[in-house]
C-alpha positions in Angstrom: -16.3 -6.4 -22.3 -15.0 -5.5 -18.5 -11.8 -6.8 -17.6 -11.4 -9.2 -15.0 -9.6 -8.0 -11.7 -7.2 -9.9 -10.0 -7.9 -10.6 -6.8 -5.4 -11.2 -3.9 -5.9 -13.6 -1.6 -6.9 -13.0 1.9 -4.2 -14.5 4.4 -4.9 -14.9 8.1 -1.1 -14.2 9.0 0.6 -11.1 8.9 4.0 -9.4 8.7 5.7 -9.4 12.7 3.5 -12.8 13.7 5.6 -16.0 15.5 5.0 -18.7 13.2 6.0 -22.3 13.2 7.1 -24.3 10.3 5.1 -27.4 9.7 6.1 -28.9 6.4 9.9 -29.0 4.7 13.4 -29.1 5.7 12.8 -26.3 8.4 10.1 -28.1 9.9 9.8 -27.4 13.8 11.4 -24.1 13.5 9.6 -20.8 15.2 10.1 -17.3 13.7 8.6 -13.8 13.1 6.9 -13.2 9.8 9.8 -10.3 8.2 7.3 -10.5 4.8 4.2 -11.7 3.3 4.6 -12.2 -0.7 0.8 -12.0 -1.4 0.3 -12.8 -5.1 2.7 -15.8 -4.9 1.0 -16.7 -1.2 3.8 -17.1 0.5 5.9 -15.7 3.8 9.6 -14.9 5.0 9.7 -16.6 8.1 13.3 -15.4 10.5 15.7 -18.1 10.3 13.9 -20.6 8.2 14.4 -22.3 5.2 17.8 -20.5 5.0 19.7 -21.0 1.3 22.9 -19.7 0.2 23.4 -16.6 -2.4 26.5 -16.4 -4.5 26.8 -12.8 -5.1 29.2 -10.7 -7.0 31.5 -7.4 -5.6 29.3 -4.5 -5.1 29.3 -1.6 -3.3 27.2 -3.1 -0.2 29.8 -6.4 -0.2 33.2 -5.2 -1.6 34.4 -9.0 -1.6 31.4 -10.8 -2.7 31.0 -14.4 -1.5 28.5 -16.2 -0.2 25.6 -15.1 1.6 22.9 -17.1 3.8 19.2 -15.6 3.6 15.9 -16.5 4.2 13.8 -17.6 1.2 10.1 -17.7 1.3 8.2 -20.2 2.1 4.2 -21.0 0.9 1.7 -19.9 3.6 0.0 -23.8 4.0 3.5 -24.4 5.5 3.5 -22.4 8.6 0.8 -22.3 11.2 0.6 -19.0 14.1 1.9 -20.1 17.7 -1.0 -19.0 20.4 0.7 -16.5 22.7 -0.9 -18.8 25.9 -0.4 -22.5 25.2 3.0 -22.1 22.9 2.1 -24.1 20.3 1.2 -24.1 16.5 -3.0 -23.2 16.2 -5.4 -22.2 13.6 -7.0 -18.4 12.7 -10.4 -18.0 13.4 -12.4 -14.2 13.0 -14.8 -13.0 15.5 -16.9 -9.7 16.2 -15.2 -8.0 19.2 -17.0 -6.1 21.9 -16.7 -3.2 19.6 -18.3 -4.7 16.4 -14.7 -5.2 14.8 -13.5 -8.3 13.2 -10.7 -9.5 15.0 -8.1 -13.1 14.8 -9.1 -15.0 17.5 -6.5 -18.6 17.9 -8.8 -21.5 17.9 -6.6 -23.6 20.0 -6.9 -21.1 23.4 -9.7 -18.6 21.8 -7.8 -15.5 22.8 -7.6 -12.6 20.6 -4.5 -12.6 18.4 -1.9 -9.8 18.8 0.6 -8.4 16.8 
């Protein structure tokens, strides 16, 4: 019997995009992408859905404390901002001049770039 791979989902956002939050207590907010978690499907978006971190003394943080950091948030939740209109739009793919596949926004239908 073969065994079963596990497949990844493909997302159509990637690390160092400006995202907007859509859904949650961050909702409204804009920020870059700092990670995509890609077996749980979700992002780290700068300066969203910020929670606090009770941490102990350590070497990095001699007094410990508390600490406010970004916690991720599911992908369904944030939508890419088009670079020319300024506001939220869908991926789409299209063939480029060159053949390639590239992210097109459908709101404006300009290329995406990183």
């Amino acid at each position: 019997m073969e065994k079963k791979k596990n497949i990844l989902p493909k997302l159509k956002i990637r690390k160092g995009d400006l995202v907007q939050v859509i859904a949650g207590d961050s909702k409204g907010k804009q920020g870059k992408i700092v990670e995509v978690l890609l077996k749980a499907n979700r992002v780290v978006v700068e300066g969203a859905n910020m929670v606090s971190r009770h941490t102990k003394p350590n070497a990095a943080n001699p007094n410990g404390g508390i600490i406010k950091k970004e916690a991720a948030l599911h992908v369904s939740n944030v939508m890419l901002v088009d670079a020319k209109t300024g506001k939220p739009t869908r991926v789409g793919k299209q063939k480029n001049a060159e053949g390639k596949f590239v992210r097109i926004a459908k709101k404006s239908g300009e290329e995406v770039k990183q």
